[in-house]
N, C-alpha and C positions, 0 to 999 in steps of 0.2 A: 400779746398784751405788752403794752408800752411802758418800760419801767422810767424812773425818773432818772437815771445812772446812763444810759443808754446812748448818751455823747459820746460819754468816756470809752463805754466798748472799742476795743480793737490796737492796732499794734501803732507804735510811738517811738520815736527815735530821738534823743538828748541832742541836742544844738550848744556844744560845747562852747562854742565863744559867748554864751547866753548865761554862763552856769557866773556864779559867786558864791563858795566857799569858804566860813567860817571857821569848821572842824573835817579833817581829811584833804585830800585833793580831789580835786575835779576829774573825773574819768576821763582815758582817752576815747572811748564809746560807751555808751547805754542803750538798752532799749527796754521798752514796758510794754507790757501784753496784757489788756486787762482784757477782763470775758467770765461769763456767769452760767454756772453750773445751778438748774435751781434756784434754791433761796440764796444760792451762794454766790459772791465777786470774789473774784479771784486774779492777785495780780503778782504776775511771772513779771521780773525783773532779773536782768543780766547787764553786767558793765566788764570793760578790761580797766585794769587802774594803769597808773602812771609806770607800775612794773612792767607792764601786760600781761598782766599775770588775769586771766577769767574768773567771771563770779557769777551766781545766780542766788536768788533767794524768792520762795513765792510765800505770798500772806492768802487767807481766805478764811473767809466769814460773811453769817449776814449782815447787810448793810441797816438794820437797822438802831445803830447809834450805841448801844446797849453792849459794854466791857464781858466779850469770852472767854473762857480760858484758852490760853494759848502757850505751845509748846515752846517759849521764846529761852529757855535755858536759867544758869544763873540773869539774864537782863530783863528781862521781861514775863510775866505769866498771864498777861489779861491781854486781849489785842477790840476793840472797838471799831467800826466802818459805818459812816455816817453820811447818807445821800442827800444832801440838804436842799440840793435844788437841782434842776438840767447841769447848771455849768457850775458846782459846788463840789466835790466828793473828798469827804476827810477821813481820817484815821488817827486813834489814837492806840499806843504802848504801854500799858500800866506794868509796875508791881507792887504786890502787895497794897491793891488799889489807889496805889499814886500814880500819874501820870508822867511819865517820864520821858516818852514823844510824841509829837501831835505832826501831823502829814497832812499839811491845807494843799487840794487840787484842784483849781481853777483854769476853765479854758475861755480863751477867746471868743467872740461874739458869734463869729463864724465858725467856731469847736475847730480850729485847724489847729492851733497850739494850748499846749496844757501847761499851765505854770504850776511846779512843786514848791514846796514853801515846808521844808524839813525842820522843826524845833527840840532843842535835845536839850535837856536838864540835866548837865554836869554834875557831880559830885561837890562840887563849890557850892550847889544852888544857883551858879548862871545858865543864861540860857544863850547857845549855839545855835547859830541860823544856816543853812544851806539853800540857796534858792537856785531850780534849775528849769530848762524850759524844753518841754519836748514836742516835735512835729508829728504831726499825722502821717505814718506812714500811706503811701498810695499805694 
C-alpha cells in the first residue's frame, strides 16, 4: 500500500556547498536515511562537523501530525511528524507543548533533492534558520 511519505523513503546525502547556516556550522558530511517501520518514519541522520568529530541521532513516530512524547532530554519532550503531501514531510520539537523546532522537507519535482528548512526558537524568542539540501543517494 502506497503511503503518501513514500518519496522521502531511502538514503540522502547533504550537498554541502548548498547548505546556509544560521546557528552552528555546516557539516563537513551528512547523510539521512529515512524508512518506515509500521505506522512508524523513522529518520537516522549522521553528520561529521567541522571537528570531524561523528554524530548520529534518529527521531521516530507516527506521521500523523499529532505532538508524542519524546525522549528529547532537558530540550524537548513532545516530537510531531507531519505528511502533508507526496513532496511535503514536517516535523515538529515541543516542550512543555511549545514548539520550539519545526523541520519543513521538501523535494524537487523529480524527488531527487530534498530541501531541509530547520527553525529553532532561541531563548531570545528569535528564530534561527538552517537550510540544507540533500541528494538522492543511488
Amino acid at each position: 500500500m502506497s503511503k503518501s511519505y513514500d518519496l522521502f523513503l531511502g538514503e540522502w546525502v547533504l550537498d554541502v556547498q548548498l547548505c546556509h547556516f544560521e546557528q552552528g556550522e555546516v557539516p563537513l558530511a551528512a547523510t539521512y536515511h529515512i524508512h518506515d517501520d509500521g505506522p512508524d518514519l523513522i529518520f537516522d541522520m549522521s553528520w561529521t562537523d567541522q571537528n570531524n568529530e561523528t554524530h548520529q541521532m534518529s527521531l521516530r513516530g507516527v506521521p500523523d501530525g499529532e505532538l508524542a512524547p519524546f525522549n528529547g532530554g532537558d530540550l524537548v519532550d513532545a516530537l510531531s511528524i507531519t505528511a502533508v503531501s507526496s513532496h511535503e514531510l514536517n516535523s515538529a520539537a515541543a516542550m512543555n507543548g511549545v514548539v520550539l523546532m519545526s523541520v519543513i522537507r521538501r523535494l524537487s519535482p523529480d524527488g531527487q533533492q530534498m530541501a531541509v528548512l530547520q527553525e529553532v526558537k532561541l531563548p531570545t524568542g528569535e528564530i534561527s534558520t538552517n537550510k540544507s539540501i540533500y541528494i538522492r543517494k543511488q
